[in-house]
PDB file of N, CA, C and O in Angstrom, chain B, residues numbered from 101:
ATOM      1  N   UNK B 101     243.018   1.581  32.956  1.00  0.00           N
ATOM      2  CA  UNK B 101     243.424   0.883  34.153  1.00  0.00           C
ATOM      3  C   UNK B 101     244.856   1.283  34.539  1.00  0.00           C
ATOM      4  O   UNK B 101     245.332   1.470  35.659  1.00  0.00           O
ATOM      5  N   UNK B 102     245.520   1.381  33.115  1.00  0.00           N
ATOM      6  CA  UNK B 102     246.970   1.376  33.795  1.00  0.00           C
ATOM      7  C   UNK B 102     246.851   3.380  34.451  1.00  0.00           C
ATOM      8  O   UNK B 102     247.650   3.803  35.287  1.00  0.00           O
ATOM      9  N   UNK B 103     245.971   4.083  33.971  1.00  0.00           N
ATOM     10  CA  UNK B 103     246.258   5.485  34.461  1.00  0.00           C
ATOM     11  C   UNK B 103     246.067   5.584  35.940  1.00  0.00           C
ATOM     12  O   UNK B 103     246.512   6.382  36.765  1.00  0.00           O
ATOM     13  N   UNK B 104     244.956   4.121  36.083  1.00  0.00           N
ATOM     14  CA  UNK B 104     244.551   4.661  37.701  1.00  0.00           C
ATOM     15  C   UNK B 104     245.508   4.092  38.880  1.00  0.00           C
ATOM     16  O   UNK B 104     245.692   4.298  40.080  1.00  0.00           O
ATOM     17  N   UNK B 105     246.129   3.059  37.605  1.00  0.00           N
ATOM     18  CA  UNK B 105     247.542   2.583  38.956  1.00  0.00           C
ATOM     19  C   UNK B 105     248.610   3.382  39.169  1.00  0.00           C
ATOM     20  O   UNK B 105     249.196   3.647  40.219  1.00  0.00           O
ATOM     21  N   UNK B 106     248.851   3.838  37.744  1.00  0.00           N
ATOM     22  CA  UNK B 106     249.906   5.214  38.041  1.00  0.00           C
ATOM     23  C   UNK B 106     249.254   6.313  39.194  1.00  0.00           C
ATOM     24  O   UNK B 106     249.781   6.848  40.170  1.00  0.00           O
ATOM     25  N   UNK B 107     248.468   6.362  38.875  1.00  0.00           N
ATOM     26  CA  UNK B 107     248.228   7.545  40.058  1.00  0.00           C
ATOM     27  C   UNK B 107     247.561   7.193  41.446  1.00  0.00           C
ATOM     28  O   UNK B 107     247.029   7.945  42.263  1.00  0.00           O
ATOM     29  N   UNK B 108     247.756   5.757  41.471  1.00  0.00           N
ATOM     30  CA  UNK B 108     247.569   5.526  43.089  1.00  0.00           C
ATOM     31  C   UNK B 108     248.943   5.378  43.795  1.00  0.00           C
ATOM     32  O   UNK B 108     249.208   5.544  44.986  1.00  0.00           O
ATOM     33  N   UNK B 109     249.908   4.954  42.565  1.00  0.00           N
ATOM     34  CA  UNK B 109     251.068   4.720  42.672  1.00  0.00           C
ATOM     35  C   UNK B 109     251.430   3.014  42.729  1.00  0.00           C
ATOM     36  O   UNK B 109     252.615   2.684  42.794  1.00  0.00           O
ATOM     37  N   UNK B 110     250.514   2.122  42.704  1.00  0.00           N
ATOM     38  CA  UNK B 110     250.259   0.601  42.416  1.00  0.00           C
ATOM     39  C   UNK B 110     250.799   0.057  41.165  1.00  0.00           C
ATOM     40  O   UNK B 110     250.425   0.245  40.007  1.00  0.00           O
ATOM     41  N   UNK B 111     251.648  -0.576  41.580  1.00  0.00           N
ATOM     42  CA  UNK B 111     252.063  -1.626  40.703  1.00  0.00           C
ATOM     43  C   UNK B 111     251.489  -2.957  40.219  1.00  0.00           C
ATOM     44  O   UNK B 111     251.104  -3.890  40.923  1.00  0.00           O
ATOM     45  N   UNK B 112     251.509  -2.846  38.462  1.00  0.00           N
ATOM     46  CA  UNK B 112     250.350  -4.585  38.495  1.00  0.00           C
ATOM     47  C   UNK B 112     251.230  -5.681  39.034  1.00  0.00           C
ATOM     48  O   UNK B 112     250.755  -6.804  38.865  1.00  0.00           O
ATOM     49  N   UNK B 113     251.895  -5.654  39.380  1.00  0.00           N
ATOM     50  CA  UNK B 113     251.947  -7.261  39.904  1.00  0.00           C
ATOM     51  C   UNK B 113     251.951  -7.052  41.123  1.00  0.00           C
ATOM     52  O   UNK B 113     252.309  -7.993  41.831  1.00  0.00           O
ATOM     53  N   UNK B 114     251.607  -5.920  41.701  1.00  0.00           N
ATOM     54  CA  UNK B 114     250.764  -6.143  42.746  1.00  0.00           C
ATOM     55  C   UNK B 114     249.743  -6.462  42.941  1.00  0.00           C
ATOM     56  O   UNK B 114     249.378  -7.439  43.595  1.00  0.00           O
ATOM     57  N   UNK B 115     249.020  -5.567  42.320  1.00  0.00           N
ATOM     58  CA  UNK B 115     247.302  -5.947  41.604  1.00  0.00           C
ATOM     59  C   UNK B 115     247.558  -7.550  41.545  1.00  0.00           C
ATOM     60  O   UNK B 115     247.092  -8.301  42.402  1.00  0.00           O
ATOM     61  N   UNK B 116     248.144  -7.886  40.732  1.00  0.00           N
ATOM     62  CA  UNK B 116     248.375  -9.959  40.118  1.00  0.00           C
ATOM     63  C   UNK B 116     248.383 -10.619  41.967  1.00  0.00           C
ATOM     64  O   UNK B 116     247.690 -11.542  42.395  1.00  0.00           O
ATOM     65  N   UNK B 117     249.423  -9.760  42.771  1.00  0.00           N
ATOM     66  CA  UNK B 117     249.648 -10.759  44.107  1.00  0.00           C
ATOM     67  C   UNK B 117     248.241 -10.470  44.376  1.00  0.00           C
ATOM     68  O   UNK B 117     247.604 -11.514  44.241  1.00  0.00           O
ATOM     69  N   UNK B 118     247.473  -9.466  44.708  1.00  0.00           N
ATOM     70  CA  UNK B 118     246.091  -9.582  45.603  1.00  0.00           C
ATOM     71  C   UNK B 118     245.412 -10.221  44.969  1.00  0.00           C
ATOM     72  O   UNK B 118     244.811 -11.080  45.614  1.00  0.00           O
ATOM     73  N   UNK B 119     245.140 -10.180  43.496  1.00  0.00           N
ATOM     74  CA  UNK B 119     244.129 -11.651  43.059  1.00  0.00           C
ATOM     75  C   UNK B 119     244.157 -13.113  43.551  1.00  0.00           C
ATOM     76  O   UNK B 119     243.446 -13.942  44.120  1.00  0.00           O
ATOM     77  N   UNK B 120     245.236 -12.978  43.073  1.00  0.00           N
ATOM     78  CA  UNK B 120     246.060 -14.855  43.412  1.00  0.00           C
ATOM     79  C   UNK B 120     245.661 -14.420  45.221  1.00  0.00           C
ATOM     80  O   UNK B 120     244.654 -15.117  45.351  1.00  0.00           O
ATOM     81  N   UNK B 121     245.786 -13.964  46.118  1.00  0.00           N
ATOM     82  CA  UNK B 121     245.960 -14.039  47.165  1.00  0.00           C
ATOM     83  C   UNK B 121     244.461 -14.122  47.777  1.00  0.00           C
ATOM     84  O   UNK B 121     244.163 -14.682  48.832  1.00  0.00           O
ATOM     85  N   UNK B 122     243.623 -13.482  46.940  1.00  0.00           N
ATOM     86  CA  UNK B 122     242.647 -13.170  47.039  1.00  0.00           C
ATOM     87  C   UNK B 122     241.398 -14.727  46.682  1.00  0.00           C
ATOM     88  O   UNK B 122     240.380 -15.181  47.205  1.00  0.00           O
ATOM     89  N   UNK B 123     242.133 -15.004  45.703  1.00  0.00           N
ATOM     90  CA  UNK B 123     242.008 -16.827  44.691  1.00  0.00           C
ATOM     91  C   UNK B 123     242.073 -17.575  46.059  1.00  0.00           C
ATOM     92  O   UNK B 123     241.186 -18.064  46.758  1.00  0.00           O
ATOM     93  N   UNK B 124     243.762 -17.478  46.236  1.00  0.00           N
ATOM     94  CA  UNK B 124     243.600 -18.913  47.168  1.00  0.00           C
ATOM     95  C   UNK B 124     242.693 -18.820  48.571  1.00  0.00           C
ATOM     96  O   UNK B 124     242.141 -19.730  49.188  1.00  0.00           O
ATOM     97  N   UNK B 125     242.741 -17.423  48.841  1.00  0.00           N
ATOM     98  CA  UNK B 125     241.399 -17.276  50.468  1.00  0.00           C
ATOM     99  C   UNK B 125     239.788 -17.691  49.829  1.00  0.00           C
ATOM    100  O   UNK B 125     238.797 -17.889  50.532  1.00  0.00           O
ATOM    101  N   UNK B 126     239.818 -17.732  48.910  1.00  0.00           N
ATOM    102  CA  UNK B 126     238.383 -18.315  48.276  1.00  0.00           C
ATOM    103  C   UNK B 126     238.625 -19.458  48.740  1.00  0.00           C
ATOM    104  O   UNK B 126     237.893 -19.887  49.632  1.00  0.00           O
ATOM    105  N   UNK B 127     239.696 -20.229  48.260  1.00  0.00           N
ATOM    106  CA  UNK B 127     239.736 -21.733  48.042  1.00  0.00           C
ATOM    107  C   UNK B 127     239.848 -22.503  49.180  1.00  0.00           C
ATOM    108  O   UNK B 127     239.441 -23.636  49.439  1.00  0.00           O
ATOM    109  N   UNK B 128     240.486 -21.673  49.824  1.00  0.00           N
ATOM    110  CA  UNK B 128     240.908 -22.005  51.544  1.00  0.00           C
ATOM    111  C   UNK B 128     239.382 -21.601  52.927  1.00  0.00           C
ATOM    112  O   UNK B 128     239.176 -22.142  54.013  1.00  0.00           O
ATOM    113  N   UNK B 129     238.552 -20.379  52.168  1.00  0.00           N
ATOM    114  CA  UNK B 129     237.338 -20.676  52.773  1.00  0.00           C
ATOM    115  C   UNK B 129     236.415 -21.853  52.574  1.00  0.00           C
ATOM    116  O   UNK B 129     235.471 -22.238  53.263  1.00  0.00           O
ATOM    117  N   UNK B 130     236.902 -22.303  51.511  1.00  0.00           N
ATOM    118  CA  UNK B 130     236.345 -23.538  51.092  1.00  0.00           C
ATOM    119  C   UNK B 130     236.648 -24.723  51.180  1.00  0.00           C
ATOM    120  O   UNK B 130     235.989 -25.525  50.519  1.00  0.00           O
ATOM    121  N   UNK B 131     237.431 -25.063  51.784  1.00  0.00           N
ATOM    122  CA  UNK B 131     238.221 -26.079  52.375  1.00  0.00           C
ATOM    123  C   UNK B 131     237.567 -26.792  53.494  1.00  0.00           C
ATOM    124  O   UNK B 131     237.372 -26.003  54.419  1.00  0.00           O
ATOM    125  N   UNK B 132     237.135 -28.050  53.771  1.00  0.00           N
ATOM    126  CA  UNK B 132     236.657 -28.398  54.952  1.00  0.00           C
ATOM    127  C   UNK B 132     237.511 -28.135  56.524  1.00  0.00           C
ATOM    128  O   UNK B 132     238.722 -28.214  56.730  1.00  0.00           O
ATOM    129  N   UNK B 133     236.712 -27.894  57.229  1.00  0.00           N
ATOM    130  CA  UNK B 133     237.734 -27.681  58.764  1.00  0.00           C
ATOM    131  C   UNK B 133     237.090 -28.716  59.574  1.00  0.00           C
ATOM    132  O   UNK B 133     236.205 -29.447  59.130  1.00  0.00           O
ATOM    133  N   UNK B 134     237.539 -28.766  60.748  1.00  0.00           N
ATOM    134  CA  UNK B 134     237.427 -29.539  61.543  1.00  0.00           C
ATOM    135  C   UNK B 134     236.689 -28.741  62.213  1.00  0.00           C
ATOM    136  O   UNK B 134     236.864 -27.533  62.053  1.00  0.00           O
ATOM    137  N   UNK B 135     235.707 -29.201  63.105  1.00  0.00           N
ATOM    138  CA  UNK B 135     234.756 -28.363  64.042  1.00  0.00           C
ATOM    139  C   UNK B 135     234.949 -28.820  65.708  1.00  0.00           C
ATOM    140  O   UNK B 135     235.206 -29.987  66.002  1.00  0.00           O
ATOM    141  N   UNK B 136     234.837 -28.059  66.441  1.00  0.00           N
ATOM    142  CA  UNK B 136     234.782 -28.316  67.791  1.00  0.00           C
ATOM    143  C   UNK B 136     235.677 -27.488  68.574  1.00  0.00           C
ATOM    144  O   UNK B 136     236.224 -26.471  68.146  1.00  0.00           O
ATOM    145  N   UNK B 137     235.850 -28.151  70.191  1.00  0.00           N
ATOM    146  CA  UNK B 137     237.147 -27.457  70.487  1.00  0.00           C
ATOM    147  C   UNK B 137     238.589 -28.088  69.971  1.00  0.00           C
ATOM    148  O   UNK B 137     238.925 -29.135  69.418  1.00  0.00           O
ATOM    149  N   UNK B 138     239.167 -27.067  70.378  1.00  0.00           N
ATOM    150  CA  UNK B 138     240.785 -27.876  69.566  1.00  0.00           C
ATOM    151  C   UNK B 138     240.815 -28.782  70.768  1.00  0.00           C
ATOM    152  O   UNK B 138     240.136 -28.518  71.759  1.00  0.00           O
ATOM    153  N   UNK B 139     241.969 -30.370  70.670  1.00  0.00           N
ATOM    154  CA  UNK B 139     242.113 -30.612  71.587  1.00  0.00           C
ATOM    155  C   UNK B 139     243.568 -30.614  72.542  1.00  0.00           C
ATOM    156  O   UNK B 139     244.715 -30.353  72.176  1.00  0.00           O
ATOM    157  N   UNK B 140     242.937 -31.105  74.226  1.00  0.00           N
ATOM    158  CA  UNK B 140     244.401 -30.273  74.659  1.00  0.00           C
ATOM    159  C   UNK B 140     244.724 -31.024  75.169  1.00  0.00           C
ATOM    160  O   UNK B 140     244.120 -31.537  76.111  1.00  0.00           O
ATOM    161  N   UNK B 141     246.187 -31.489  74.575  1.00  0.00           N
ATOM    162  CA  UNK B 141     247.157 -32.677  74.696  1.00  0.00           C
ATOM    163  C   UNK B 141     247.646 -32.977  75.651  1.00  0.00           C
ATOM    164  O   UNK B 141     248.230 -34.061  75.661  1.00  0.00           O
ATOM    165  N   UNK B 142     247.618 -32.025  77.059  1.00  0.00           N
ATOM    166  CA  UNK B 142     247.734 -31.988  78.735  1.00  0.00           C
ATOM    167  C   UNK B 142     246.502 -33.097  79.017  1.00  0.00           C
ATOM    168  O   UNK B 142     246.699 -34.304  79.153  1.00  0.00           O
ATOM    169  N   UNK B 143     245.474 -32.580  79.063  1.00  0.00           N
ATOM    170  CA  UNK B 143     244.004 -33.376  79.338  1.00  0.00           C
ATOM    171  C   UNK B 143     243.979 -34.743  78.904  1.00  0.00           C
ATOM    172  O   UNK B 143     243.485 -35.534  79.708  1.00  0.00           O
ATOM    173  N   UNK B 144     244.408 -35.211  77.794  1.00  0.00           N
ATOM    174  CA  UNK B 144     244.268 -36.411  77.057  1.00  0.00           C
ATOM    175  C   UNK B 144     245.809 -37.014  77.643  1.00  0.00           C
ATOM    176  O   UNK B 144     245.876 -38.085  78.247  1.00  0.00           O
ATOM    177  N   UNK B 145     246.569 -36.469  77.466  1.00  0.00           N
ATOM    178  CA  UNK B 145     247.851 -36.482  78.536  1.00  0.00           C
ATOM    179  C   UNK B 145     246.942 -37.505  80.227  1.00  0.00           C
ATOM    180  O   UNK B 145     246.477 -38.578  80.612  1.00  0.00           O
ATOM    181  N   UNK B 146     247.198 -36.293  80.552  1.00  0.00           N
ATOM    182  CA  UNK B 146     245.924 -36.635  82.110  1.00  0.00           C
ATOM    183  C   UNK B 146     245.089 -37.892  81.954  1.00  0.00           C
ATOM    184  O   UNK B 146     245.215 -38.748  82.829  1.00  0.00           O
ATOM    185  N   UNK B 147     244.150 -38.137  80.827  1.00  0.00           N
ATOM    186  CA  UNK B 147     242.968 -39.393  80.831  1.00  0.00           C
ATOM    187  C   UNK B 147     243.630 -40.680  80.700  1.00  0.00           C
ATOM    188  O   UNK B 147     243.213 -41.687  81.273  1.00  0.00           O
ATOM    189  N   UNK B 148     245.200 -40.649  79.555  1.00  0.00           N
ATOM    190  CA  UNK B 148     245.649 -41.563  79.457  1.00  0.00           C
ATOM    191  C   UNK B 148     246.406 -42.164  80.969  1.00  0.00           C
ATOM    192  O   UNK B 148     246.520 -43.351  81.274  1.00  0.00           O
ATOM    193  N   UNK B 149     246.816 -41.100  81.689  1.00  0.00           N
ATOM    194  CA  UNK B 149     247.845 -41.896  82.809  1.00  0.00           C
ATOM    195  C   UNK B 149     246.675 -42.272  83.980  1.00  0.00           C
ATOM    196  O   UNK B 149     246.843 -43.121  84.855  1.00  0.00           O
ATOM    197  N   UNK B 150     245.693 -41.614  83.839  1.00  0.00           N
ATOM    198  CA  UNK B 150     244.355 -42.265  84.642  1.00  0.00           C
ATOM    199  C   UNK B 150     244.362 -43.695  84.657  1.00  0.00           C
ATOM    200  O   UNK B 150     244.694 -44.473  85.552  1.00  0.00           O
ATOM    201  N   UNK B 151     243.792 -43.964  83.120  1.00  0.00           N
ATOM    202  CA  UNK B 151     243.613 -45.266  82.503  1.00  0.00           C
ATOM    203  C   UNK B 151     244.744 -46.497  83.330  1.00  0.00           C
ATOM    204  O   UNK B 151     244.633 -47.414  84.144  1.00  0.00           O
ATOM    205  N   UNK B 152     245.819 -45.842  82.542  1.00  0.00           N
ATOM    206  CA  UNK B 152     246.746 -46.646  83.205  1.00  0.00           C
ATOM    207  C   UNK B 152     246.930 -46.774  84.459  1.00  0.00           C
ATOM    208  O   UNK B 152     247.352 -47.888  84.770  1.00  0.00           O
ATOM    209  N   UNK B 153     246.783 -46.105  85.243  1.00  0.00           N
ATOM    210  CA  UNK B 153     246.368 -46.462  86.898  1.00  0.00           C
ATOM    211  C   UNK B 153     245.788 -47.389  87.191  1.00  0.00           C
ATOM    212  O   UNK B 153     246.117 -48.315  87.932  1.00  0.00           O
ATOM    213  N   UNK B 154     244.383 -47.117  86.328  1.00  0.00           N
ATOM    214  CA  UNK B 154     243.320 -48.123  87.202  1.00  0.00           C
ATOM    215  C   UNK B 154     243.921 -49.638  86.471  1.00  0.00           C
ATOM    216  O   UNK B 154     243.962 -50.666  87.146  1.00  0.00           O
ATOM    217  N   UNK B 155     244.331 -49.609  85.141  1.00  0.00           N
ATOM    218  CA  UNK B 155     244.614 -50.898  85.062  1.00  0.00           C
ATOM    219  C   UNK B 155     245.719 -51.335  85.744  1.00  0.00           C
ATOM    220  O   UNK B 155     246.010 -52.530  85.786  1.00  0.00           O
ATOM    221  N   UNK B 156     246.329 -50.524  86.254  1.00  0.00           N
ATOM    222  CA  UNK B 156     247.953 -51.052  86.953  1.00  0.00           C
ATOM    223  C   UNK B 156     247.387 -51.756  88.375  1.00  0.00           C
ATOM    224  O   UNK B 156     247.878 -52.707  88.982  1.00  0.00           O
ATOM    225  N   UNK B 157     245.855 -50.747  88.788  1.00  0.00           N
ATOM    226  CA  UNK B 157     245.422 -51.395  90.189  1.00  0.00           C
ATOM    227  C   UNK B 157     244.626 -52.852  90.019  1.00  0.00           C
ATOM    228  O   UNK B 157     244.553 -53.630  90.971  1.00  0.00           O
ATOM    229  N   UNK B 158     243.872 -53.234  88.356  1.00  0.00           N
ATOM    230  CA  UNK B 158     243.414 -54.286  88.494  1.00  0.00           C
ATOM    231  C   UNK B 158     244.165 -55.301  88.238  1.00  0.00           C
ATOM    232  O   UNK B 158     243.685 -56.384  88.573  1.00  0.00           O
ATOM    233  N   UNK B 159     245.635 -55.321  87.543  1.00  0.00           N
ATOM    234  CA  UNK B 159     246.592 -55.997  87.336  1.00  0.00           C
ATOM    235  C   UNK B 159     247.185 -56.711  88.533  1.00  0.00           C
ATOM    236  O   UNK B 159     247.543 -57.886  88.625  1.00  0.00           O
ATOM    237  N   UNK B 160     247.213 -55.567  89.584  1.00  0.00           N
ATOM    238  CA  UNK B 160     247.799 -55.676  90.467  1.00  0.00           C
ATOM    239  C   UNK B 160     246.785 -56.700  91.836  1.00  0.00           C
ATOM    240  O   UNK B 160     247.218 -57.618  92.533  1.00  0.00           O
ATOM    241  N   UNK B 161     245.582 -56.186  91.826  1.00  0.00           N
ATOM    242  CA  UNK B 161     244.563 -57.002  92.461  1.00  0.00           C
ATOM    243  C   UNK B 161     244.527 -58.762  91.766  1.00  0.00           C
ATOM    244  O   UNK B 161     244.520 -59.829  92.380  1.00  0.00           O
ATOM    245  N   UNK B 162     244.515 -58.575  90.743  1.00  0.00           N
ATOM    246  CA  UNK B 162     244.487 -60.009  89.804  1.00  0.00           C
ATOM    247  C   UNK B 162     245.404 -61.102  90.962  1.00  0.00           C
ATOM    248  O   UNK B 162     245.148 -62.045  91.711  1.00  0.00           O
ATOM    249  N   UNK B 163     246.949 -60.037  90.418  1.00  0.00           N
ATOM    250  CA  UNK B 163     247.925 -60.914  91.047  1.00  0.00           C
ATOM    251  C   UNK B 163     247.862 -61.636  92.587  1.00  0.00           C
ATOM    252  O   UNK B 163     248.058 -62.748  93.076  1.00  0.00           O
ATOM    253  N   UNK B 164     247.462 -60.283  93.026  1.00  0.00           N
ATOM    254  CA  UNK B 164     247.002 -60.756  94.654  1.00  0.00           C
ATOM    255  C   UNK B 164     246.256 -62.210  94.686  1.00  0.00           C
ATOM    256  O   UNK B 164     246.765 -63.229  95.152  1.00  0.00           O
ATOM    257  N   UNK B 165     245.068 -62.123  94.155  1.00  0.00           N
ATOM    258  CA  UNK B 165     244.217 -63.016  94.142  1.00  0.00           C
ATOM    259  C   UNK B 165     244.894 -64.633  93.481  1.00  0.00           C
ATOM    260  O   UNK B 165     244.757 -65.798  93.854  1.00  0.00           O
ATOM    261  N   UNK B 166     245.636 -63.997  92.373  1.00  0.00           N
ATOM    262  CA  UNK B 166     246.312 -65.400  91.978  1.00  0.00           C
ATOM    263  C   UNK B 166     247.095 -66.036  93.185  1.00  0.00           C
ATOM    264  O   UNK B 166     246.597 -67.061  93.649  1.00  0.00           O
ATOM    265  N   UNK B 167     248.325 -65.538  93.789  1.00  0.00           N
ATOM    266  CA  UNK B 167     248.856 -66.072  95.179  1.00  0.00           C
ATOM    267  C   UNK B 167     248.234 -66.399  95.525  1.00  0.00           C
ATOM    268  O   UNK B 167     248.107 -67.623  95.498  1.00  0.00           O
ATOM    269  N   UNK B 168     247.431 -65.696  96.064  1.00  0.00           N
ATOM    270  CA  UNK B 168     246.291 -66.528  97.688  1.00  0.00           C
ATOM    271  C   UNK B 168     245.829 -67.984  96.521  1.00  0.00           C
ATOM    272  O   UNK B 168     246.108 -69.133  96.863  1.00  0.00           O
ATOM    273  N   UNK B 169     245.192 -67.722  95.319  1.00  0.00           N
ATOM    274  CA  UNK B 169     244.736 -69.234  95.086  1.00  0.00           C
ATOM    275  C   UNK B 169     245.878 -70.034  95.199  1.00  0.00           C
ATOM    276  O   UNK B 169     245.582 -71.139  95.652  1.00  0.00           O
ATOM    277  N   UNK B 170     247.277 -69.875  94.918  1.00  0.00           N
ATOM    278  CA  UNK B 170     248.215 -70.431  94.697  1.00  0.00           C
ATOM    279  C   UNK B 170     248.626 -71.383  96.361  1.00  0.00           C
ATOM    280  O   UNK B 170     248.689 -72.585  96.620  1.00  0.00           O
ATOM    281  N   UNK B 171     248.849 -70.031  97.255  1.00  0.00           N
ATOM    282  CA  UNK B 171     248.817 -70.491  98.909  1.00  0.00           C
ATOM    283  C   UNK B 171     247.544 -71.704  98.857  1.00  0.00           C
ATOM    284  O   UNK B 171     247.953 -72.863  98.932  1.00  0.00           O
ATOM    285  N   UNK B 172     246.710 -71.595  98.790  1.00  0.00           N
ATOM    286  CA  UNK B 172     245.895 -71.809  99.137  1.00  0.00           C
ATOM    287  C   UNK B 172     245.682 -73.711  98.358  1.00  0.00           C
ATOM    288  O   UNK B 172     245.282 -74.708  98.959  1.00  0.00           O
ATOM    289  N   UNK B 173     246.041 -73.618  97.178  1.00  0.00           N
ATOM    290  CA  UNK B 173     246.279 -74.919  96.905  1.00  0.00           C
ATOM    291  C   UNK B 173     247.548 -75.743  96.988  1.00  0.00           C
ATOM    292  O   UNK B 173     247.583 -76.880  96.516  1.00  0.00           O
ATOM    293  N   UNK B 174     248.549 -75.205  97.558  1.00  0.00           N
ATOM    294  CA  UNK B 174     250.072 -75.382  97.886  1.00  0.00           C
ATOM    295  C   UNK B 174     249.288 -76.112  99.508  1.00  0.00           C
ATOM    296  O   UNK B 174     249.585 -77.219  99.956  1.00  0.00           O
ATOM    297  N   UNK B 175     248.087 -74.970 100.255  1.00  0.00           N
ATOM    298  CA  UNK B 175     247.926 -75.815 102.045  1.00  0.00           C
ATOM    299  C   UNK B 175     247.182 -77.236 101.325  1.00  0.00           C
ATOM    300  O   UNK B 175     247.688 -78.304 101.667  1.00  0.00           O
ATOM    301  N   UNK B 176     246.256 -77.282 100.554  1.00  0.00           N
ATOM    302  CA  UNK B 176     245.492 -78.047 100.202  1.00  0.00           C
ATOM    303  C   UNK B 176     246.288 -79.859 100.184  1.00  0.00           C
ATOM    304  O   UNK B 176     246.100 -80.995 100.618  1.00  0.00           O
ATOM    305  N   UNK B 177     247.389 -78.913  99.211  1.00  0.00           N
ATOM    306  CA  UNK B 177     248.171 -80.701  98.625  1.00  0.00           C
ATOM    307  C   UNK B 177     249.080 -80.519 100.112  1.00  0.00           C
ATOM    308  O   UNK B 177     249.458 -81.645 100.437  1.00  0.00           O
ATOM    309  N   UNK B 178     249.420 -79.767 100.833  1.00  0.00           N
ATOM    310  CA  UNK B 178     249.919 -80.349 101.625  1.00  0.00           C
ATOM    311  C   UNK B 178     249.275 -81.000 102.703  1.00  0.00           C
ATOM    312  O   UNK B 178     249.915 -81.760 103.431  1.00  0.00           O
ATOM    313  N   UNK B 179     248.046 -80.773 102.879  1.00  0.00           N
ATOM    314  CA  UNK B 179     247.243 -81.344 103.675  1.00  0.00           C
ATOM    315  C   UNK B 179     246.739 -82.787 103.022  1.00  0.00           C
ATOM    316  O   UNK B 179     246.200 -83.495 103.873  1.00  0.00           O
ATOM    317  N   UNK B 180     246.796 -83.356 101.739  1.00  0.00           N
ATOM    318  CA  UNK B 180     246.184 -84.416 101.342  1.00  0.00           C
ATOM    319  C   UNK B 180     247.420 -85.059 101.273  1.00  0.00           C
ATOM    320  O   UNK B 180     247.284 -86.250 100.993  1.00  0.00           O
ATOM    321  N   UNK B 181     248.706 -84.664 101.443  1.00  0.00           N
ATOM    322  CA  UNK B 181     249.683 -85.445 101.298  1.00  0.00           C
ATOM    323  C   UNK B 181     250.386 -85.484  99.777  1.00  0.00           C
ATOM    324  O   UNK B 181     251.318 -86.245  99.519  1.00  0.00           O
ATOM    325  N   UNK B 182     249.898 -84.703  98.965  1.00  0.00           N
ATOM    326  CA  UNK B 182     250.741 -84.480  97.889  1.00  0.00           C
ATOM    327  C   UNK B 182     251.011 -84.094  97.054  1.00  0.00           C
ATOM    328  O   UNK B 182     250.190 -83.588  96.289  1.00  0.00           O
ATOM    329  N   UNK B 183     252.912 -84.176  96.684  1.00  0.00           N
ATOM    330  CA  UNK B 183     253.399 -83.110  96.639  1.00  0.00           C
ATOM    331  C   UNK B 183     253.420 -82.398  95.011  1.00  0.00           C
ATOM    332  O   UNK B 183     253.364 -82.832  93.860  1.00  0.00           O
ATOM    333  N   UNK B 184     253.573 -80.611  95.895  1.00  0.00           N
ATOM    334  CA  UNK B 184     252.883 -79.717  94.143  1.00  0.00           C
ATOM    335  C   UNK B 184     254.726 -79.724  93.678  1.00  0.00           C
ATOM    336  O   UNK B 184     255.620 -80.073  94.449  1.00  0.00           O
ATOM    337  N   UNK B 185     254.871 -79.378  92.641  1.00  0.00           N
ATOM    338  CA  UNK B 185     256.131 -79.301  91.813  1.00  0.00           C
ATOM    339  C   UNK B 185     256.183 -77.865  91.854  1.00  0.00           C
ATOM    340  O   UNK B 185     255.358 -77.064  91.414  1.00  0.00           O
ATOM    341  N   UNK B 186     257.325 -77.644  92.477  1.00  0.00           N
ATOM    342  CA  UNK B 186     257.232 -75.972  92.434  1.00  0.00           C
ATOM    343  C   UNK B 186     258.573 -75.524  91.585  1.00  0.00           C
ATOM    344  O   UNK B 186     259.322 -74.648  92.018  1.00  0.00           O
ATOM    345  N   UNK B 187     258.785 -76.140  90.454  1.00  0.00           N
ATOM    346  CA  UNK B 187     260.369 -76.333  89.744  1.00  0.00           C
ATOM    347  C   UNK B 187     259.906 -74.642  89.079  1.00  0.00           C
ATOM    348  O   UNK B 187     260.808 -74.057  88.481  1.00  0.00           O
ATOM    349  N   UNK B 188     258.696 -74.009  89.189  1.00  0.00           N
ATOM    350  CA  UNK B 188     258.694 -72.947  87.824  1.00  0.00           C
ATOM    351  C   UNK B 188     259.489 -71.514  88.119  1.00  0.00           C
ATOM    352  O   UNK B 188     259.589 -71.080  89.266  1.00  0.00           O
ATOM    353  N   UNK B 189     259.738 -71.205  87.603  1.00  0.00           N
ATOM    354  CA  UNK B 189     260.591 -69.920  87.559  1.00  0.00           C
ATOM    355  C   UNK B 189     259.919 -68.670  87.973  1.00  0.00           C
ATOM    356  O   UNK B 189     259.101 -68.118  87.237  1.00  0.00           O
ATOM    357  N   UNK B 190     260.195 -68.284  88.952  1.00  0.00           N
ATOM    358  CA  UNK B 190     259.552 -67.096  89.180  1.00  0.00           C
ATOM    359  C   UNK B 190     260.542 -65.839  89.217  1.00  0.00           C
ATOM    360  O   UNK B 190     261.608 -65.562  89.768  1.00  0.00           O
ATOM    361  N   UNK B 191     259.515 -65.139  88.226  1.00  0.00           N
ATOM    362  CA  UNK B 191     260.012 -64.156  87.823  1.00  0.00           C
ATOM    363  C   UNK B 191     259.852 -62.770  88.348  1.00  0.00           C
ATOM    364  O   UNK B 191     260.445 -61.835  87.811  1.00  0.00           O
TER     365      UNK B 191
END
């Protein structure tokens, strides 16, 4: 062995690095991976500020709807004669 490294001109611990190197690509083909496409952090980027849209628009519809009930029972007691406490803090 050692004649045929001399005359390739190979050194054993070179021979030693391609085993070991050779070892860990075994071990590393063997390794579980993840399957699919990779994912792309723009896109998921993108779905998240979607999301948040539409909830910013049903948040925002909610509120609407709360006022008007609010108007709407503010005409009520003022029409029956009495009076709503409007001491709350609006924020």
């Amino acid at each position: 062995m050692g004649a045929l490294l001399r005359r390739e001109g190979v050194y054993s611990s070179s021979l030693s690095t391609w085993r070991r190197q050779r070892e860990a690509a075994d071990l590393a083909a063997l390794a579980p991976q993840k399957r699919g496409p990779k994912p792309d952090p723009a896109a998921a980027e993108a779905r998240q500020i979607a999301q948040l849209m539409r909830e910013n628009e049903r948040l925002k519809s909610q509120l609407d709807k709360a006022r008007l009930v609010i108007e709407v029972q503010k005409k009520v007691a003022a029409l029956l004669g009495s009076p709503i406490d409007d001491t709350h803090d609006k924020s």
